[in-house]
DSSP file (Angstrom, degrees, kcal/mol; ACC not computed):
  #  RESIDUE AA STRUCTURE BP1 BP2  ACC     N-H-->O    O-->H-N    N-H-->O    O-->H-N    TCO  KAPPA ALPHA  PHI   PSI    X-CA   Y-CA   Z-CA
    1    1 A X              0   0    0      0, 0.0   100,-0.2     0, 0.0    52,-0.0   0.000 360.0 360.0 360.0 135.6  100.3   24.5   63.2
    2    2 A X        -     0   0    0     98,-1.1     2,-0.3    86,-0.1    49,-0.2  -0.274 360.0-139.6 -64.4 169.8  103.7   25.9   61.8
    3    3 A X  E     -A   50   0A   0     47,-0.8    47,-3.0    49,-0.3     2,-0.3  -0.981  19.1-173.0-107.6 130.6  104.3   29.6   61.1
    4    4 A X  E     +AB  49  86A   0     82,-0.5    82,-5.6    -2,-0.3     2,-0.3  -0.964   9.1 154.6-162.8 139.5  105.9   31.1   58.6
    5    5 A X  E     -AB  48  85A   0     43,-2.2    43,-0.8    -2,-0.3     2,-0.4  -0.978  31.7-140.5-142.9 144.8  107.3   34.3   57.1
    6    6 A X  E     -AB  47  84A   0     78,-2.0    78,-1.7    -2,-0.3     2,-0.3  -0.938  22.3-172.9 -94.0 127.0  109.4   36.3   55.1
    7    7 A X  E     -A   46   0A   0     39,-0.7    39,-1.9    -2,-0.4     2,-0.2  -0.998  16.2-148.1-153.0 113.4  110.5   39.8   56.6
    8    8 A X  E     -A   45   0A   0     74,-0.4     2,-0.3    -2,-0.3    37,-0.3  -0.549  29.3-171.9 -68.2 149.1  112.6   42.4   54.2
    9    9 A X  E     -A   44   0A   0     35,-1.9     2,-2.6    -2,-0.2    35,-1.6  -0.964  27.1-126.0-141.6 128.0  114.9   44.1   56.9
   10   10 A X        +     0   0    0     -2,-0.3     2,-0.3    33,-0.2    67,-0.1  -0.403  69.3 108.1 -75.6  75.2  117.3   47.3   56.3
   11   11 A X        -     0   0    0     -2,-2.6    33,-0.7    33,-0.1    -2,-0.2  -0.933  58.1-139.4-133.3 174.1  120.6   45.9   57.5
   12   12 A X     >  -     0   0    0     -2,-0.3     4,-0.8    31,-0.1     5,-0.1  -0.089  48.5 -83.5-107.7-158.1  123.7   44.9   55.8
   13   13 A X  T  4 S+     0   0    0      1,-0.2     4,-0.4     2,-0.2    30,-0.0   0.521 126.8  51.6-105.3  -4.6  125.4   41.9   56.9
   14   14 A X  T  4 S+     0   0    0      2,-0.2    -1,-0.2     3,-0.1     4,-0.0   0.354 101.0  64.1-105.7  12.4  127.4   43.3   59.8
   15   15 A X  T >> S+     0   0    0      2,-0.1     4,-1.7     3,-0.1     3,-0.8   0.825 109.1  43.5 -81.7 -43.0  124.1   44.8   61.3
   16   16 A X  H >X S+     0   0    0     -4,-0.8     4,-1.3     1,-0.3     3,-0.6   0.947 106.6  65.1 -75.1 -41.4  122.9   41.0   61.6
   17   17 A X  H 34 S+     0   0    0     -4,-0.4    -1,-0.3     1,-0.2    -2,-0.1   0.447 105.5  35.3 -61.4   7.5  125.8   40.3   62.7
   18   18 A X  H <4 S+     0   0    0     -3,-0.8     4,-0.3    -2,-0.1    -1,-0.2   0.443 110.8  56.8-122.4 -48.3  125.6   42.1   65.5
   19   19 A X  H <X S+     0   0    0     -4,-1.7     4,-0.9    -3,-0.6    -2,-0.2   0.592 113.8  55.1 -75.4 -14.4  121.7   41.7   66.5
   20   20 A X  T  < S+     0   0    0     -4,-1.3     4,-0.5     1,-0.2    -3,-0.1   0.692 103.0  43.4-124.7   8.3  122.9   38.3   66.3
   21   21 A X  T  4 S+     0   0    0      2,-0.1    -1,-0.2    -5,-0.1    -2,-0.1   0.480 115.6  52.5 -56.6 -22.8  125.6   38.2   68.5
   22   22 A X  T  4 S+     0   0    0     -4,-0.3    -2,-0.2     1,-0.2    -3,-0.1   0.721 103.2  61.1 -98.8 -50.9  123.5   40.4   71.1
   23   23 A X  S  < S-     0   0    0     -4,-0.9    -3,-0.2    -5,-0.1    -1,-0.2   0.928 101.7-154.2 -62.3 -36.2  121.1   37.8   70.7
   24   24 A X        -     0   0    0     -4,-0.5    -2,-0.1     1,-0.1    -1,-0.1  -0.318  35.1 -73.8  99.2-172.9  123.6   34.8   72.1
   25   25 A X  S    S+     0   0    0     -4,-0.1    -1,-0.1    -2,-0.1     3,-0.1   0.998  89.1 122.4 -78.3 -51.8  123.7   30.9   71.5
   26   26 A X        -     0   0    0      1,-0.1    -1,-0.0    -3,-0.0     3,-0.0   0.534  69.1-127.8  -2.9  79.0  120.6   30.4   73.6
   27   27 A X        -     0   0    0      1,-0.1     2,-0.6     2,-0.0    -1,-0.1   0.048  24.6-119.5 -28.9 154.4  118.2   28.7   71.1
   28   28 A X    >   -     0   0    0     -3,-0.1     3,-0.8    35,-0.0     2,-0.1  -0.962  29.9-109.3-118.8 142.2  115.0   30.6   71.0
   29   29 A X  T 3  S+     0   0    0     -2,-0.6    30,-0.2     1,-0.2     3,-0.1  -0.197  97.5  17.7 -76.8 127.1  112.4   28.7   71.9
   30   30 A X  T 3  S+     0   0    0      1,-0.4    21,-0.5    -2,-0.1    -1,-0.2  -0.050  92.3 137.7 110.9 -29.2  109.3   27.5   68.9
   31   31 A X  B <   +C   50   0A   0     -3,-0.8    -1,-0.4    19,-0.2    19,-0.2  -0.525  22.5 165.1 -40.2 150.8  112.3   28.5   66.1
   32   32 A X        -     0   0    0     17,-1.3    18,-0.2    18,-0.1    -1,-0.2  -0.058  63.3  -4.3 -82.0  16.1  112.4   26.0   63.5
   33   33 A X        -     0   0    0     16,-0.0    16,-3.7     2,-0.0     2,-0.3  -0.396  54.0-175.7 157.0 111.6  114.3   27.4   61.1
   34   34 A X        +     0   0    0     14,-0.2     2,-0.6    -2,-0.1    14,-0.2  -0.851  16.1 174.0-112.4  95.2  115.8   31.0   60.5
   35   35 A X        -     0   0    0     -2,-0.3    12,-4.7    12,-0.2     2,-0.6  -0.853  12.8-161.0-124.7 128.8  117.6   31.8   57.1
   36   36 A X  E     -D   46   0A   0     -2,-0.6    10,-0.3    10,-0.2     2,-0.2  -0.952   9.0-175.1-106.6 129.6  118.9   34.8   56.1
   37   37 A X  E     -D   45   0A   0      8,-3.9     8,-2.9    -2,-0.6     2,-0.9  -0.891  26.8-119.4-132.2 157.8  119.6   35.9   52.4
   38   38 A X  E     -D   44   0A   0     -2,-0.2     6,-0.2     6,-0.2     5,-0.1  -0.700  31.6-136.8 -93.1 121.2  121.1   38.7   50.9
   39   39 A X        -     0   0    0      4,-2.7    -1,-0.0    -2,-0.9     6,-0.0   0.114  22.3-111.0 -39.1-176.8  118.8   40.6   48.4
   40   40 A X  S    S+     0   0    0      1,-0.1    -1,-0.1     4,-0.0    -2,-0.0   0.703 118.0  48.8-110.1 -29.9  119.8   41.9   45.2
   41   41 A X  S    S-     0   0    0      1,-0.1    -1,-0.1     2,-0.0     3,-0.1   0.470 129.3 -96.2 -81.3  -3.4  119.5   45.9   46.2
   42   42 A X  S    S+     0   0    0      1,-0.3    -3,-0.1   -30,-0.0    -1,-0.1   0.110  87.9 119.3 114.2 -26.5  121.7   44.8   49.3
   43   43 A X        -     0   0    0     -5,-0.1    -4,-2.7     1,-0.1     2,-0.6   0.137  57.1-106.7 -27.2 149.1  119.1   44.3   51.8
   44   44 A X  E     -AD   9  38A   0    -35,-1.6   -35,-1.9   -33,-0.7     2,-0.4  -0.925  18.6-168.1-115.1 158.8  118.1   41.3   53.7
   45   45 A X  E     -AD   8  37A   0     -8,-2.9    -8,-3.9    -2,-0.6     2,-0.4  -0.929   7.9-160.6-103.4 128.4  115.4   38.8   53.9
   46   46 A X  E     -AD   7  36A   0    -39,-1.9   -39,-0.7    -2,-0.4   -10,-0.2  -0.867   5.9-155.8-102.0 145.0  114.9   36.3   56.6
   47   47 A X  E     -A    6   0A   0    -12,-4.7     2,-0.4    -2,-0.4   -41,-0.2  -0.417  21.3-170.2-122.3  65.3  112.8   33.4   55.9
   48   48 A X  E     -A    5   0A   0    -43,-0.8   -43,-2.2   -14,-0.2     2,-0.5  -0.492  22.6-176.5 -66.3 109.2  111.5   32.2   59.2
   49   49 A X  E     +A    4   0A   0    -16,-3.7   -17,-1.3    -2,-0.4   -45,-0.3  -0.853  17.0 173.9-110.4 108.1  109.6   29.0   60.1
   50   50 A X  E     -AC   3  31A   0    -47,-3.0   -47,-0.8    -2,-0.5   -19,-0.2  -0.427  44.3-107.7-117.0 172.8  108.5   29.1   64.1
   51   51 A X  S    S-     0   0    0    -21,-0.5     2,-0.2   -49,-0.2    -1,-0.1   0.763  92.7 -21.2 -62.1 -40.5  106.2   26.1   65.7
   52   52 A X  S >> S-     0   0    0      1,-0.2     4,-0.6   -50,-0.1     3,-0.6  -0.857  76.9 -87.3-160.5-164.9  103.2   28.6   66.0
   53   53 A X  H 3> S+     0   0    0     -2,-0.2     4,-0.9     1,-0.2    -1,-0.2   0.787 121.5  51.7 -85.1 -47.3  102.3   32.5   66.1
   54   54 A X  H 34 S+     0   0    0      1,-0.2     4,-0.5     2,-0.2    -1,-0.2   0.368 103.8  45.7-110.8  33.5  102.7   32.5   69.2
   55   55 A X  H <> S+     0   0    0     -3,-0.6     4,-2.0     3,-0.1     5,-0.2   0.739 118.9  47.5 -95.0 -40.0  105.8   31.1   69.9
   56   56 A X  H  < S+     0   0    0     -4,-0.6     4,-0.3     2,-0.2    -2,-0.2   0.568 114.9  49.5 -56.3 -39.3  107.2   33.4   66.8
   57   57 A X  T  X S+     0   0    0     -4,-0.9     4,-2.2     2,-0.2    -3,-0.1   0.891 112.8  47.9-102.7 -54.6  104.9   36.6   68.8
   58   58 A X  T  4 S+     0   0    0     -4,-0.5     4,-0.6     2,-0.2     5,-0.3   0.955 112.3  48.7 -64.0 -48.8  106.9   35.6   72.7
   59   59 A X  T >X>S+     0   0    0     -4,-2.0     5,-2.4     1,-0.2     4,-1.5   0.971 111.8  48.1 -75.6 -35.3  110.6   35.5   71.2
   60   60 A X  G >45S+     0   0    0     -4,-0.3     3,-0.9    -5,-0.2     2,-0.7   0.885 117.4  42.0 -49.4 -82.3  110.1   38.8   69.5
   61   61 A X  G 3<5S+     0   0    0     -4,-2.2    -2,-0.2     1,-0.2    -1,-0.2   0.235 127.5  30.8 -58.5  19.5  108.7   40.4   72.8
   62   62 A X  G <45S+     0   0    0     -2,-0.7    -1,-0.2    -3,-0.6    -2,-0.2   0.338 134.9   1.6-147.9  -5.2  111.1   38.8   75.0
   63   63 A X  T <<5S+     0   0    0     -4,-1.5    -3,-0.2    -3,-0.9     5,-0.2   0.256 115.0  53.6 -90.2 -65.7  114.2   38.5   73.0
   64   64 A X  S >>XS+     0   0    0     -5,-2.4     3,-3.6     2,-0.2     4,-0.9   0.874 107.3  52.0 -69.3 -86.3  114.7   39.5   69.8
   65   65 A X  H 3>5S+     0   0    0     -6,-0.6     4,-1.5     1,-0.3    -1,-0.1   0.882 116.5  44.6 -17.1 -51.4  113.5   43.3   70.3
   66   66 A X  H 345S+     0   0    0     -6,-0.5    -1,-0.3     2,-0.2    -2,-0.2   0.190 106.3  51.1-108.4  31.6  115.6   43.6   72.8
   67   67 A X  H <>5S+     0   0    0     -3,-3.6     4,-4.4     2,-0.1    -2,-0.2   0.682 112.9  53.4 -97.3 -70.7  118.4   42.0   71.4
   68   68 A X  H  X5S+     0   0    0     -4,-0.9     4,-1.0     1,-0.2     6,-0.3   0.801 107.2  48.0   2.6 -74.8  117.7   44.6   68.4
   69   69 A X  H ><XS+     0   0    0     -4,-1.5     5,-2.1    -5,-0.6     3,-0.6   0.896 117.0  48.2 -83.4 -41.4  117.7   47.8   70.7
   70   70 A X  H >45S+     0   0    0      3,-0.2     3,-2.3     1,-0.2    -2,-0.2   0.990 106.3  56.1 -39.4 -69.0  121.3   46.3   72.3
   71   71 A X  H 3<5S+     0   0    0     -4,-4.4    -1,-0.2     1,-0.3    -2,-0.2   0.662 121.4  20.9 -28.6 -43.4  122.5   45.8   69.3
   72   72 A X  T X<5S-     0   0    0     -4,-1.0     3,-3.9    -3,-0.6    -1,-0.3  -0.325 110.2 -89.8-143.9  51.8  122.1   49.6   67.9
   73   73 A X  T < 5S-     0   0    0     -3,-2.3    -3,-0.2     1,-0.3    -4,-0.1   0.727  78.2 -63.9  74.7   2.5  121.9   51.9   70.8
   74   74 A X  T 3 <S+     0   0    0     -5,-2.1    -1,-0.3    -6,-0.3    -5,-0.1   0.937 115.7 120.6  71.8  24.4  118.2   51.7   71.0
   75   75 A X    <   +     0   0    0     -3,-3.9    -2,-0.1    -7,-0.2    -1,-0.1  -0.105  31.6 126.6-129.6  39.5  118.5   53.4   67.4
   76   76 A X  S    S-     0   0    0      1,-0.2    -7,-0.0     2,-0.0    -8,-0.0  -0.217  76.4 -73.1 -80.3-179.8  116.7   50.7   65.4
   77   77 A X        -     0   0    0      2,-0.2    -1,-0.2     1,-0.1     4,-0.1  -0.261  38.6-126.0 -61.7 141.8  113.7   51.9   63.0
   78   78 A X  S    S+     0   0    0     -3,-0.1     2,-0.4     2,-0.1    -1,-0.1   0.732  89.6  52.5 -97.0  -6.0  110.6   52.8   65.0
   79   79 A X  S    S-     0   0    0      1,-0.0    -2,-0.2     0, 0.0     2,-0.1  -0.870  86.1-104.7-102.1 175.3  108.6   50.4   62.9
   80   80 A X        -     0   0    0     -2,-0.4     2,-0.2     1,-0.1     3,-0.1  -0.172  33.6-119.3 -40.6 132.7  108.6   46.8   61.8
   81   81 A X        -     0   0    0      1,-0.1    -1,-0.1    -2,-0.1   -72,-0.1  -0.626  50.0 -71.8 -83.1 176.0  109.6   45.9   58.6
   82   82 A X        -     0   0    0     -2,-0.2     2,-0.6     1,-0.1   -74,-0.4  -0.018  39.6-159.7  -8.5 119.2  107.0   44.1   56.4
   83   83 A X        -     0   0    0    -76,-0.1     2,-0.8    -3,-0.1   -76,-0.2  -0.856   1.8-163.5-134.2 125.0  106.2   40.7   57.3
   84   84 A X  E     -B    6   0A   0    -78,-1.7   -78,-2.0    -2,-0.6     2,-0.1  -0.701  20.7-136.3 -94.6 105.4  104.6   38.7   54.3
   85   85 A X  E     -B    5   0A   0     -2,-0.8     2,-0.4   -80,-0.2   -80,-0.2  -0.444  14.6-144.6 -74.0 134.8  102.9   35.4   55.8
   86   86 A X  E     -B    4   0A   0    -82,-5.6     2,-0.6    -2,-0.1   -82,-0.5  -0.872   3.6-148.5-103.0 132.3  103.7   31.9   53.5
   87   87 A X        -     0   0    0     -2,-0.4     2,-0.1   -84,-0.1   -82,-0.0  -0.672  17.4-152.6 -81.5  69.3  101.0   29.8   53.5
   88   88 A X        +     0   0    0     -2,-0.6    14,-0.3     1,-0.2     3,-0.1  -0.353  24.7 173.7 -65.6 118.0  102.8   26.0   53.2
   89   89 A X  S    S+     0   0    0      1,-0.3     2,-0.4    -2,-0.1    -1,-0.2   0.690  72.1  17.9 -63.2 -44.6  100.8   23.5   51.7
   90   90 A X        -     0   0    0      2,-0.0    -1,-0.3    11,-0.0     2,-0.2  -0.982  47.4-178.0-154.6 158.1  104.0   21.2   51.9
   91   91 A X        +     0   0    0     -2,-0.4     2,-0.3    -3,-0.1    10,-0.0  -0.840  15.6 171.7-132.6 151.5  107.4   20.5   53.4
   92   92 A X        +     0   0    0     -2,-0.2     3,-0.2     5,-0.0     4,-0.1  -0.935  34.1  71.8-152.1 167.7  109.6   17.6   52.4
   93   93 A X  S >> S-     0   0    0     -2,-0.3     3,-1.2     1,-0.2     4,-0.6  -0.166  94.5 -69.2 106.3 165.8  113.1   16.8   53.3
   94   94 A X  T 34 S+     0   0    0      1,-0.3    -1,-0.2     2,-0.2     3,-0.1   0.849 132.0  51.1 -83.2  -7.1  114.9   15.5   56.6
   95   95 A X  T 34 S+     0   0    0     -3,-0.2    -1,-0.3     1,-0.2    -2,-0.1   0.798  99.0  71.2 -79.9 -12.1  114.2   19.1   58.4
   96   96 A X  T <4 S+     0   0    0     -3,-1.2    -2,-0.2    -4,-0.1    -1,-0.2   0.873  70.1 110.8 -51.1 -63.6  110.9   18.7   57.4
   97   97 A X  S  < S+     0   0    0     -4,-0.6     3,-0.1     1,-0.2    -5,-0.0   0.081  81.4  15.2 -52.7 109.9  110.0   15.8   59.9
   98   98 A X  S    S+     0   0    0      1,-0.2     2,-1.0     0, 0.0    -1,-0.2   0.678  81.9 131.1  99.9  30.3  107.6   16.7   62.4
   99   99 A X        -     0   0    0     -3,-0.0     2,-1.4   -97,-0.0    -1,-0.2  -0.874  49.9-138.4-139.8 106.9  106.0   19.9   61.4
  100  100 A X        -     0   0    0     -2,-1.0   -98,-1.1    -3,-0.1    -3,-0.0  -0.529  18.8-159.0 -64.3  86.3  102.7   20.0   61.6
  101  101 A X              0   0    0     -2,-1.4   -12,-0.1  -100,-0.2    -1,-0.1  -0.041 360.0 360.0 -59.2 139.2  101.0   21.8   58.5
  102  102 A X              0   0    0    -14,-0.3    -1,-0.1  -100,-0.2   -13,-0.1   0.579 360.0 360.0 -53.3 360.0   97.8   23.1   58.6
């Protein structure tokens, strides 16, 4: 069953740019779909849709984190932002195809 979330984050747009250089091309593995938008107070949102929790749970704790702490010196926030779980009832559309909903 897919996963999916939305996670407010305090960076601008060359702070992601940057975690996401650090991060490399390397797909990470269970992503299906990563979108970032700019808020209206200047913030961003990422809108993340992964194969399962715990595909979403491994790339954090083996990638991402430490892409993160590269990125800024090991001087990121010592929490997590927010992460507000979507419950999809439905997908349509040609990325759509193959994602198993609950």
């Amino acid at each position: 069953m897919v996963y999916a979330f939305t996670q407010d984050v305090p960076l601008d747009e060359a702070g992601y740019r940057r975690v996401m250089s650090t991060l490399g091309s390397v797909p990470l593995e269970g992503l299906l779909l990563h979108l970032c938008v700019r808020r209206e107070d200047g913030g961003l949102r990422y809108i993340d849709l992964w194969e399962s929790e715990e595909a979403c749970t491994y790339a954090f704790d083996n990638r991402i984190h430490d892409a993160v702490d590269a990125a800024f010196g090991g001087a990121r926030p010592g929490t997590e932002p927010t992460v507000n779980h979507l419950d999809i009832i439905d997908a349509t559309g040609p990325l759509a195809s193959g994602i198993a909903l609950g």
